[in-house]
N, C-alpha and C positions, 0 to 999 in steps of 0.2 A: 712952090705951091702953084697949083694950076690957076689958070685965072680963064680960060675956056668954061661953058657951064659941060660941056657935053666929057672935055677932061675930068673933070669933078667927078661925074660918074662913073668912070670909068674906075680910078682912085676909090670908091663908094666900093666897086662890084668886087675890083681885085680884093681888095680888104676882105671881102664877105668869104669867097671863093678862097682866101688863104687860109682865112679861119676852120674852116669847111674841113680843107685841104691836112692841116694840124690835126685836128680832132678824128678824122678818118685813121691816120698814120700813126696817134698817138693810142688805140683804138687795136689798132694792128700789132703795135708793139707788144701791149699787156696780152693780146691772143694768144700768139707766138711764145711769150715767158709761159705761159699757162701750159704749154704745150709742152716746153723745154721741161718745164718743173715736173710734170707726169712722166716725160721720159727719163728722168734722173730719178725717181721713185720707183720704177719699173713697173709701175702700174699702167697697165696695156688697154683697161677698159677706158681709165677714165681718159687715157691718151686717143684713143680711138675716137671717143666722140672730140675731145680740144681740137682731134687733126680735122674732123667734118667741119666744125665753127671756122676752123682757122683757113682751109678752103672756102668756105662761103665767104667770111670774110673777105679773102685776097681777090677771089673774085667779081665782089663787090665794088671793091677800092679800084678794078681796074675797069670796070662798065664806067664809074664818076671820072674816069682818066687820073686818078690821085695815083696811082702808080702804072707801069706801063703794063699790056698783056704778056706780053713775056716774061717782064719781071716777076708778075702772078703766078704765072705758071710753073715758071724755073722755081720759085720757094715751094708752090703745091709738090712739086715731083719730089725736090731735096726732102723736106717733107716725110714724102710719103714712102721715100727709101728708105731714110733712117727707121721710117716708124715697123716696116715689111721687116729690116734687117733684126731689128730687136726683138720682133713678134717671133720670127724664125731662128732665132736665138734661144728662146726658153724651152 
């Protein structure tokens, strides 16, 4: 346990910042399933918009630093491949 006052807060911030940090990611996850689950339905519209949210989202999560910009981006694109290749599918 810290015994510094200025450590204590520090212990204070991270705490807030990780909870922050969970809820962003956990957040992300349900998006993502939302998205997975219209592209196993084959339903294109409702997957279209999940892919918009689930873009905003990841690029959200990576302006707060909760995940890195390229990590963002690389799932945006996987993403948005699957979603083109399905669309060009039917």
């Amino acid at each position: 346990m810290a015994n510094i006052k200025s450590a204590k807060k520090r212990i204070r911030v991270i705490d807030k910042k990780t909870a922050r940090n969970r809820r962003i990611k956990n957040h992300l996850k349900a998006v993502l399933k939302n998205f997975d689950k219209a592209m196993e339905e084959g339903n294109l519209e409702v997957a279209q918009e999940k892919l918009r949210l689930a873009e905003k989202k990841l690029m959200q999560a990576a302006a707060k630093n909760t995940i890195s910009k390229n990590a963002a981006s690389r799932k945006v694109s996987r993403l948005t491949k699957r979603f083109n290749a399905a669309k060009a599918a039917k």
